[in-house]
MDTraj code that builds the backbone (N, CA, C; nanometers):
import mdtraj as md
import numpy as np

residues = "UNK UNK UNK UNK UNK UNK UNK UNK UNK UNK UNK UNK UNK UNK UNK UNK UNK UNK UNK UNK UNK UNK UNK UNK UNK UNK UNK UNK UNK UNK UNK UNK UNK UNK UNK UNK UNK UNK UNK UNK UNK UNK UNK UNK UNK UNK UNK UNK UNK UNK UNK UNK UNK UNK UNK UNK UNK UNK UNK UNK UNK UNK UNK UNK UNK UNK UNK UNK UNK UNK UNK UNK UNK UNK UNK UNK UNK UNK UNK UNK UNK UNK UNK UNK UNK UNK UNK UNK UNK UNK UNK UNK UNK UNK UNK UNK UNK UNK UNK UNK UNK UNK UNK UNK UNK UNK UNK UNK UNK UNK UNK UNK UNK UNK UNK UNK UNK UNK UNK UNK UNK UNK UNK UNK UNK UNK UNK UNK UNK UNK UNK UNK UNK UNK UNK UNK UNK UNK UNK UNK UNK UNK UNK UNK UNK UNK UNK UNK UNK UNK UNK UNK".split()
xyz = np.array([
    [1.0545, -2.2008, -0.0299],
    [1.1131, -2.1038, -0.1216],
    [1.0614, -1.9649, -0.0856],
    [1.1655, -1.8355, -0.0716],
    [1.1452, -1.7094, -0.0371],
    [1.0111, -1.6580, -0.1278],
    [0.9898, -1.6602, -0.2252],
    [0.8926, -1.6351, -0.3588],
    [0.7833, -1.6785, -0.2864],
    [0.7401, -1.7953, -0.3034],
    [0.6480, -1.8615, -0.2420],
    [0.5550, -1.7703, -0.1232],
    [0.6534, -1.7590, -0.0484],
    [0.6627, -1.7322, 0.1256],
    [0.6072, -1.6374, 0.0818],
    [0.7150, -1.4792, -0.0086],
    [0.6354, -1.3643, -0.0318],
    [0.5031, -1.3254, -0.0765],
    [0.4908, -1.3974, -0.1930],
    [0.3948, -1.3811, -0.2383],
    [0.2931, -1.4416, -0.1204],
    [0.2732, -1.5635, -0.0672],
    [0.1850, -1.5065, 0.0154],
    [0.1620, -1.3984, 0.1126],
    [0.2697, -1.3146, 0.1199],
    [0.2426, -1.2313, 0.2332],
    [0.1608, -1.0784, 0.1628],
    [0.1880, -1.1205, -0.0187],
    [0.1201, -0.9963, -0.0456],
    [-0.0334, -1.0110, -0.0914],
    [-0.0833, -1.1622, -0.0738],
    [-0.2195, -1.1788, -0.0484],
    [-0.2710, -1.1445, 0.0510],
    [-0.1651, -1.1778, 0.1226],
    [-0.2365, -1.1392, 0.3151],
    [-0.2256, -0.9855, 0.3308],
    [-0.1699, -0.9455, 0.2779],
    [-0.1358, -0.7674, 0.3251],
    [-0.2448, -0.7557, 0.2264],
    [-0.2621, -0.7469, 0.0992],
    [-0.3980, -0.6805, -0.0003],
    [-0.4729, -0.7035, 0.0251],
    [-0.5478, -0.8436, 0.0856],
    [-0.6597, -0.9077, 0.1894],
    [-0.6371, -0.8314, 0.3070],
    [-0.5916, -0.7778, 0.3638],
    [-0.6455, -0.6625, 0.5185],
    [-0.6747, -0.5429, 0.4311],
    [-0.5624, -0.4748, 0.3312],
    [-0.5865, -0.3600, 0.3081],
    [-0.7501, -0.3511, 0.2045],
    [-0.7917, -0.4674, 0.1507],
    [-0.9321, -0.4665, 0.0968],
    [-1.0269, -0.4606, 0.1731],
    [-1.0250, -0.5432, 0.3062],
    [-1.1092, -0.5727, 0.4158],
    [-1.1524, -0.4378, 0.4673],
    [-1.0232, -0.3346, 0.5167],
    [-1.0661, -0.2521, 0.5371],
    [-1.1543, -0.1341, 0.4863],
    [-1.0736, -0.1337, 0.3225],
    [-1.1342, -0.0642, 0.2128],
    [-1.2882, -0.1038, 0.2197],
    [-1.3369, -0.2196, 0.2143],
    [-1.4923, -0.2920, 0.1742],
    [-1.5347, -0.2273, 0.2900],
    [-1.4550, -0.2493, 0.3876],
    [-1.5813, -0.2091, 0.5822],
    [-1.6141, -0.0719, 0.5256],
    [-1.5402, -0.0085, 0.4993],
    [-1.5515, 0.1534, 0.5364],
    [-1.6474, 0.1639, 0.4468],
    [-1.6437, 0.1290, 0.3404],
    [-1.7899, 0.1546, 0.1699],
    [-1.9056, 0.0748, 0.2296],
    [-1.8965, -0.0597, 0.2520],
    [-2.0103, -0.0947, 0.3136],
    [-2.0871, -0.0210, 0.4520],
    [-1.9788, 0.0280, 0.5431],
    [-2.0583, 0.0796, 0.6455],
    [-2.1705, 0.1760, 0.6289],
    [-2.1753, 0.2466, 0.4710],
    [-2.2678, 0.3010, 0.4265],
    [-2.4366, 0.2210, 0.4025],
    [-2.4339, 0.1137, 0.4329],
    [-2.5259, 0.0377, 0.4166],
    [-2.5360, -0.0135, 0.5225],
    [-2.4729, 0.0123, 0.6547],
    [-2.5217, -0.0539, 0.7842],
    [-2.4188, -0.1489, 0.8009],
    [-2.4259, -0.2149, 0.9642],
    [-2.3581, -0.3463, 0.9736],
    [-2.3627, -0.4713, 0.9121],
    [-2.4919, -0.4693, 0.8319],
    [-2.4540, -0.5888, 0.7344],
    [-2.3908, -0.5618, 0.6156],
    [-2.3906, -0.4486, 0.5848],
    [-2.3032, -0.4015, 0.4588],
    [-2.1837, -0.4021, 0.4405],
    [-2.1277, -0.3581, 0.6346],
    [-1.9758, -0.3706, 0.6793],
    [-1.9336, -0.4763, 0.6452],
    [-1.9923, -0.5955, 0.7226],
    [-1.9347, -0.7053, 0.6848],
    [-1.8871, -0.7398, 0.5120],
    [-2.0102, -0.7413, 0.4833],
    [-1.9788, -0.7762, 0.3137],
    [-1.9033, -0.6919, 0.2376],
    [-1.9211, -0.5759, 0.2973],
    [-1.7957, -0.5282, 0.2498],
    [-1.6515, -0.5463, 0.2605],
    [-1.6443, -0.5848, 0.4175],
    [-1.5150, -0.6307, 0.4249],
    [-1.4781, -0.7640, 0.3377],
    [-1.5648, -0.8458, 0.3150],
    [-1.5464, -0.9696, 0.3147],
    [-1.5395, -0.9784, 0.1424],
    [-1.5475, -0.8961, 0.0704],
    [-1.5675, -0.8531, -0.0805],
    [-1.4366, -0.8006, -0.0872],
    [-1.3861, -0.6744, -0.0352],
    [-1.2921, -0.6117, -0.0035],
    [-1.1921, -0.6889, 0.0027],
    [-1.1762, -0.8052, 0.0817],
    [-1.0809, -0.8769, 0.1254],
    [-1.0388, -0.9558, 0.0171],
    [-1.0872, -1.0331, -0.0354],
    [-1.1095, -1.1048, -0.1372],
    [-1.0621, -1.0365, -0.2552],
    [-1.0969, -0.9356, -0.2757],
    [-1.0274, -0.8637, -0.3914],
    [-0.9073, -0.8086, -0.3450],
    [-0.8904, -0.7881, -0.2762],
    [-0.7645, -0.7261, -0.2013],
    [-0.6369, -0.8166, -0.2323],
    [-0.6677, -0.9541, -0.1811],
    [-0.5651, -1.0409, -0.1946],
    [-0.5259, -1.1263, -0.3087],
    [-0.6215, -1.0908, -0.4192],
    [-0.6282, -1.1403, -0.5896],
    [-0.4933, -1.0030, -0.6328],
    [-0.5117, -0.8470, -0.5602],
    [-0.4207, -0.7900, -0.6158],
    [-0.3070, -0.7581, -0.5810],
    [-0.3236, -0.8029, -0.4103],
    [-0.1974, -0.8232, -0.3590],
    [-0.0822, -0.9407, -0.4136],
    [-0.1728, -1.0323, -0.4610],
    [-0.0503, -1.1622, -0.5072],
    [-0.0184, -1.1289, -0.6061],
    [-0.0880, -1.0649, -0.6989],
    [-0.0275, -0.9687, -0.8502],
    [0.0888, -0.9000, -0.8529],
    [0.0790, -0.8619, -0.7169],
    [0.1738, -0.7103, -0.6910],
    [0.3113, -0.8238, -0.6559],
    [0.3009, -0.8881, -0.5597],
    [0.4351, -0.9742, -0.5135],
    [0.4418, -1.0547, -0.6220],
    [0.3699, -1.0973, -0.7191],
    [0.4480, -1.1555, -0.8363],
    [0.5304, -1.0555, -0.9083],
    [0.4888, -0.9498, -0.9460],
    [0.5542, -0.8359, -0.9657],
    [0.7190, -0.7960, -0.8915],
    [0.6621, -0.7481, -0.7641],
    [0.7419, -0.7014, -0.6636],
    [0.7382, -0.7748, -0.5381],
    [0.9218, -0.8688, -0.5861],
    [0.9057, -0.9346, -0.4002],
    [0.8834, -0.8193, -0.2988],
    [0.8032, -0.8725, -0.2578],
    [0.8058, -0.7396, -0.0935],
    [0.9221, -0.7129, -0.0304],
    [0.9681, -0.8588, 0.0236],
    [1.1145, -0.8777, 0.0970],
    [1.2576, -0.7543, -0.0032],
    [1.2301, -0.7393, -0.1115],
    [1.3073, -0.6902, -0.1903],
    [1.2625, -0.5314, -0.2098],
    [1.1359, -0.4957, -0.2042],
    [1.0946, -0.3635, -0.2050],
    [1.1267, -0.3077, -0.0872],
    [1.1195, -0.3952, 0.0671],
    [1.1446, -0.2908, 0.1591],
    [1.3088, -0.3067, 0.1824],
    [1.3433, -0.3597, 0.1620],
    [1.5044, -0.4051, 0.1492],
    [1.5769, -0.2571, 0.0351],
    [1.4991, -0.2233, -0.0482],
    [1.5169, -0.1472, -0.1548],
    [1.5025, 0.0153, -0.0763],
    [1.3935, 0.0249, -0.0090],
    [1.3867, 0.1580, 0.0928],
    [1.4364, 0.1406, 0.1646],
    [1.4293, 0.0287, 0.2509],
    [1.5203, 0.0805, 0.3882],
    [1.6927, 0.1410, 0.3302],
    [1.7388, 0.0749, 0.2193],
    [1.8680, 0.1167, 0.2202],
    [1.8746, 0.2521, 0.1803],
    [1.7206, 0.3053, 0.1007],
    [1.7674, 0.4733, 0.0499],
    [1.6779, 0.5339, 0.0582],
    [1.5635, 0.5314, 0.2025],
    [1.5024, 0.6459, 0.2522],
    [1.5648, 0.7706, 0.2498],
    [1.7104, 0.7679, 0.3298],
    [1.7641, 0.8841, 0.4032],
    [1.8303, 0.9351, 0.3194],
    [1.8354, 0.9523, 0.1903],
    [1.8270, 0.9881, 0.0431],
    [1.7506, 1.0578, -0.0487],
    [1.6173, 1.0103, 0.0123],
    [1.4783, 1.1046, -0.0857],
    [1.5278, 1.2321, -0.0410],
    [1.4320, 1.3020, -0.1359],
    [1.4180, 1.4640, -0.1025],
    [1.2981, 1.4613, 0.0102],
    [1.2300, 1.3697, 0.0356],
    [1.1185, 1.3750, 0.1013],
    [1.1960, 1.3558, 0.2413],
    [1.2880, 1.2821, 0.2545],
    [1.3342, 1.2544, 0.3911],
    [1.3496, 1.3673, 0.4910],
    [1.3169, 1.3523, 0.6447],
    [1.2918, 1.4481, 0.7171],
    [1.4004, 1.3782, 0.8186],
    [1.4990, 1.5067, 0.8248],
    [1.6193, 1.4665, 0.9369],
    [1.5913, 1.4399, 1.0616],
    [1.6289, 1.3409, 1.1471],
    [1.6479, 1.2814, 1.2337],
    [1.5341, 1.1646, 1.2757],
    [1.4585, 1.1056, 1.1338],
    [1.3206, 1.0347, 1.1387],
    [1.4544, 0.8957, 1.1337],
    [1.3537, 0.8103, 1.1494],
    [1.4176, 0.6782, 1.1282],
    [1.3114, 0.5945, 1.0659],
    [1.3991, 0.4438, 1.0624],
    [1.3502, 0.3271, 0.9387],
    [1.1618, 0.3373, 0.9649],
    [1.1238, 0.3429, 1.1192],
    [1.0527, 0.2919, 1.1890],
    [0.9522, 0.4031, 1.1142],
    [0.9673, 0.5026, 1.1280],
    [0.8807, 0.6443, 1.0825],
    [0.8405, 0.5699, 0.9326],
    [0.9180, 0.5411, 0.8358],
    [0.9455, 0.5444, 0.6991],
    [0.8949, 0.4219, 0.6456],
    [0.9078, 0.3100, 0.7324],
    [0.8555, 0.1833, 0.6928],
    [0.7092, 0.1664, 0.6909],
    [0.6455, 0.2383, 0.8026],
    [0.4837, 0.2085, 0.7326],
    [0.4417, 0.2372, 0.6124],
    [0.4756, 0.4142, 0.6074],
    [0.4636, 0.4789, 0.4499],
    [0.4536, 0.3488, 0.3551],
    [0.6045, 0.2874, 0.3294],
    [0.6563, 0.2400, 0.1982],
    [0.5275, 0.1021, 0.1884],
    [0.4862, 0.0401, 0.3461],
    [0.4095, -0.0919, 0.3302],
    [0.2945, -0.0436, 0.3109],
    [0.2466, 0.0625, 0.3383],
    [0.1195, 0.1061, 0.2994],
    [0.0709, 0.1574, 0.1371],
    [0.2109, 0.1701, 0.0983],
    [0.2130, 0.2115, -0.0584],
    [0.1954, 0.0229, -0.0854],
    [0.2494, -0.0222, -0.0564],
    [0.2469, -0.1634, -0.1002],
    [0.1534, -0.2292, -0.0599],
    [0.0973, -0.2143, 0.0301],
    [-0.0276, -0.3198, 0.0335],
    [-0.2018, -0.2487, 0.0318],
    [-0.1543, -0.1231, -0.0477],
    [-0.2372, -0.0705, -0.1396],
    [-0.2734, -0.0371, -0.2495],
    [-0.1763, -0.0829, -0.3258],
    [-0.1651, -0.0697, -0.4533],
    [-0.2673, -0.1543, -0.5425],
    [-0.2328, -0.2805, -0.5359],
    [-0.3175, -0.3757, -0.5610],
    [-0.4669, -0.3671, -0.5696],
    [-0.5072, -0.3267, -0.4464],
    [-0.6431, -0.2927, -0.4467],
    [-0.6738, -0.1656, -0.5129],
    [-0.5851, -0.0868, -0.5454],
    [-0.6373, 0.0449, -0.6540],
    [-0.5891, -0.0247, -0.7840],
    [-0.5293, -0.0940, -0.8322],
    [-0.4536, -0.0981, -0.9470],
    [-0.5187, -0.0536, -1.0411],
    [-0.4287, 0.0226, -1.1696],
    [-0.4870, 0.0511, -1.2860],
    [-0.5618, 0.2048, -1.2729],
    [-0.5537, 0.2692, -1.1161],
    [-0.5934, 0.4394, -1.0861],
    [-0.4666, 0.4978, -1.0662],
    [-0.4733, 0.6293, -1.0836],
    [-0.3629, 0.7041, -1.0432],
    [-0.3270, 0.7391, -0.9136],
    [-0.2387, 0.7393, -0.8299],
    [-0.2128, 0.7702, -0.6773],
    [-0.2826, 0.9205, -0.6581],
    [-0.3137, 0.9857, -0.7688],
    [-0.3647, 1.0964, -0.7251],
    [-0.4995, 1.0921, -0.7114],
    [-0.5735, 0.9811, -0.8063],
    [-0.7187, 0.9871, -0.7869],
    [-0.7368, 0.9521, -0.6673],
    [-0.6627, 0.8366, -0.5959],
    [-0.6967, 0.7896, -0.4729],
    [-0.6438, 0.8379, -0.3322],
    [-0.5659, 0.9345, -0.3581],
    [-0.4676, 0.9995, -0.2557],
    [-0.5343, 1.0593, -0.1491],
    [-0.6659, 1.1200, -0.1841],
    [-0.7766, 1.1027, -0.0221],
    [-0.7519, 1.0304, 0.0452],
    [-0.8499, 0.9377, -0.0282],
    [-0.9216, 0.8169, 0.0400],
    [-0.7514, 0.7487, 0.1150],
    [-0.6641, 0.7413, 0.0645],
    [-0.5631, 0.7024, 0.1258],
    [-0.4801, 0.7949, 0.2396],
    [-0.5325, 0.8986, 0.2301],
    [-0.4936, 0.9999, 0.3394],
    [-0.5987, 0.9730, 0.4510],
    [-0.7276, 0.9541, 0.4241],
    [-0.8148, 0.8958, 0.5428],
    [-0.8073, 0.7678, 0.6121],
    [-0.7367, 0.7147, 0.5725],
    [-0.7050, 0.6052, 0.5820],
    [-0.5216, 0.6057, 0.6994],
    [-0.5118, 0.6714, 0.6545],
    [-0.3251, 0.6665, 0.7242],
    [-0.3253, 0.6654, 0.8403],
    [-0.4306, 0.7675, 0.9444],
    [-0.3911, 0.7058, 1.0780],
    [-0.4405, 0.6032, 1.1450],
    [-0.4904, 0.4897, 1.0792],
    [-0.5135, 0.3720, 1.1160],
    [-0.4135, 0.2798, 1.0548],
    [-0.3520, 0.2765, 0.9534],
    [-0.2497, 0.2116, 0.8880],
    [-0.0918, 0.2323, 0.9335],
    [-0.0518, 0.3715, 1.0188],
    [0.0595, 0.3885, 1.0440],
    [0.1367, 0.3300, 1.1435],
    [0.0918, 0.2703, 1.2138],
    [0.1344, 0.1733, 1.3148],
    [0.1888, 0.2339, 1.4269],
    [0.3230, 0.2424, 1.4018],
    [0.4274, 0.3327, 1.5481],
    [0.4985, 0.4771, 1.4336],
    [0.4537, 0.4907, 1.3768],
    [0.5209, 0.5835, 1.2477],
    [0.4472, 0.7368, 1.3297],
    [0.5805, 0.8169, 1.3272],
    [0.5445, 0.9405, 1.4101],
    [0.5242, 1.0762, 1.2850],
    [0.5032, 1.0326, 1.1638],
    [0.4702, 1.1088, 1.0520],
    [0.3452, 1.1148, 1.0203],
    [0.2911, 1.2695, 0.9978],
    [0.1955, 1.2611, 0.9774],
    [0.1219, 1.2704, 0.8262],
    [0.0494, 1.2527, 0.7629],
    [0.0017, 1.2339, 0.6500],
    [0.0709, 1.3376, 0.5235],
    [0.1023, 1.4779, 0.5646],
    [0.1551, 1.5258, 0.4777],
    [0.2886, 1.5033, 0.4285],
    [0.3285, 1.4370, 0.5660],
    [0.5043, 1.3580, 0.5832],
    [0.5172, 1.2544, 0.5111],
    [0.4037, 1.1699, 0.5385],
    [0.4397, 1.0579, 0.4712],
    [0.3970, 1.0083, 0.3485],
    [0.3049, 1.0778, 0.2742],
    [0.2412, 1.1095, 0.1604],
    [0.4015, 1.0648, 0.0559],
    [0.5095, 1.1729, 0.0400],
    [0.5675, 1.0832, -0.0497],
    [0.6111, 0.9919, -0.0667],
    [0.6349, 0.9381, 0.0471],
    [0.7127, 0.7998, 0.0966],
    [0.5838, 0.6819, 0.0011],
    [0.4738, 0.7160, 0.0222],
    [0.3710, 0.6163, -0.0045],
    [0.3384, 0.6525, -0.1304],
    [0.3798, 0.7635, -0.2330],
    [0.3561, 0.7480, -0.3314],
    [0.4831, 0.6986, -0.4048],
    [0.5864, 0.7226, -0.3283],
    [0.7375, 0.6740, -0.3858],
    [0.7547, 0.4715, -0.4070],
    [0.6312, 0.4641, -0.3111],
    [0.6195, 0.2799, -0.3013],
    [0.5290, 0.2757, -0.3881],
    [0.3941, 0.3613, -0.4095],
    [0.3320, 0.2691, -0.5084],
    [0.4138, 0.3419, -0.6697],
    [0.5199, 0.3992, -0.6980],
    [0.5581, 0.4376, -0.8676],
    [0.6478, 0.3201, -0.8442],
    [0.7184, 0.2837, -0.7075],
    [0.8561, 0.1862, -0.7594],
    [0.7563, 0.0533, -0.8399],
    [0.5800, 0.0045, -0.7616],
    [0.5494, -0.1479, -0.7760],
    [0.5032, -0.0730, -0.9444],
    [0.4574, 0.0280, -0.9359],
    [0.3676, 0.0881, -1.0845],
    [0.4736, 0.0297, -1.1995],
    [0.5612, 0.0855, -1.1851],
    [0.6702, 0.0482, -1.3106],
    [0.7306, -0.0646, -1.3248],
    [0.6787, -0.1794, -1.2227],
    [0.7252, -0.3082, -1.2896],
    [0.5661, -0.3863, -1.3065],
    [0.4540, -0.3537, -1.2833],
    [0.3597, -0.4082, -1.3290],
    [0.3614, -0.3918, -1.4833],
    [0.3302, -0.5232, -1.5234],
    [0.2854, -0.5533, -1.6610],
    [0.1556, -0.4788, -1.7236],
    [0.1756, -0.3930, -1.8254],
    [0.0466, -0.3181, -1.8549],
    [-0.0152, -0.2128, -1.8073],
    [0.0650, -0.1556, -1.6942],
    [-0.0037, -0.0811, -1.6289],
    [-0.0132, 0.0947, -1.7353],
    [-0.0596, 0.1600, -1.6987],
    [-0.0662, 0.3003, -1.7589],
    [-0.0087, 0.3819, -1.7512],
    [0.0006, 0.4198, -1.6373],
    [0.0915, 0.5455, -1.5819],
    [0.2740, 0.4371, -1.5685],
    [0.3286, 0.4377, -1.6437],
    [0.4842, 0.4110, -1.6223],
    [0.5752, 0.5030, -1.6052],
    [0.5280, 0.6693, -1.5940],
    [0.6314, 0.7615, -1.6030],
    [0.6480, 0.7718, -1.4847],
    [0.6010, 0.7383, -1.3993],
    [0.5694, 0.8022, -1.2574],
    [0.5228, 0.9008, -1.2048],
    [0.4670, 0.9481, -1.2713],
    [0.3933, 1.1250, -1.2813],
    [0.2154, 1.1116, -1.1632],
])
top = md.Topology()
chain = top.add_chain()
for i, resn in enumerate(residues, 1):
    res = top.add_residue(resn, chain, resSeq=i)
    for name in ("N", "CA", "C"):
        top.add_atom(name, md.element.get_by_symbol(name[0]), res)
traj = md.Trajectory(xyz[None], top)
């Protein structure tokens, strides 16, 4: 079953995006800190990643951008899916691990973070900044309970 399938993929995506989150805080404590950090990181990562795909099929969120990137006001003429698709997965398989903060409290730390997360995406952080806050208001407003629902 597609559900199934997804949702694991948003354990596995919140489990890297924690892993990484934990390395980088632990590396403050040395290489044994890295580790445990990652390995803390990870672990929590993928408790909020499966939250999020219970929430939001993935398969259906990027299915949801790819059809109306080239639509935002953010869109930059002559970019393609390829530019646009990390943004939206990076809003998504970060969310989880912030849940319950505002994209603005964390919008650093997630800007330090982007050119290791962008893959083949030829945008650079100020580019793709809305794209990745446009993914985490679409998962914000169907989480149960969450705070911020205006999208602000």
């Amino acid at each position: 079953m597609n559900v199934k399938k997804d949702h694991s993929i948003g354990e596995g995506t919140g489990a890297v995006a924690g892993a990484i989150a934990g390395a980088a805080v632990g590396s403050a404590a040395g290489p044994v800190g890295t580790v445990v950090g990652a390995i803390a990181g990870g672990a929590l990562g993928a408790k909020g990643g499966g939250a999020v795909a219970e929430a939001v099929n993935p398969t259906e969120y990027a299915t949801h951008f790819e059809q109306s990137y080239k639509t935002t006001p953010y869109y930059i003429s002559g970019s393609e899916w390829r530019d646009y698709e990390p943004a939206y997965k990076y809003g998504y398989d970060t969310y989880g691990q912030y849940q319950g903060k505002k994209f603005e409290d964390i919008e650093n730390e997630l800007e330090r973070n982007w050119d290791s997360t962008r893959s083949q995406s030829r945008l650079a952080w100020n580019e793709a900044r809305s794209a990745v806050r446009d993914g985490w208001h679409h998962i914000e407003r169907r989480m149960p309970g969450d705070f911020d629902k205006d999208g602000r």
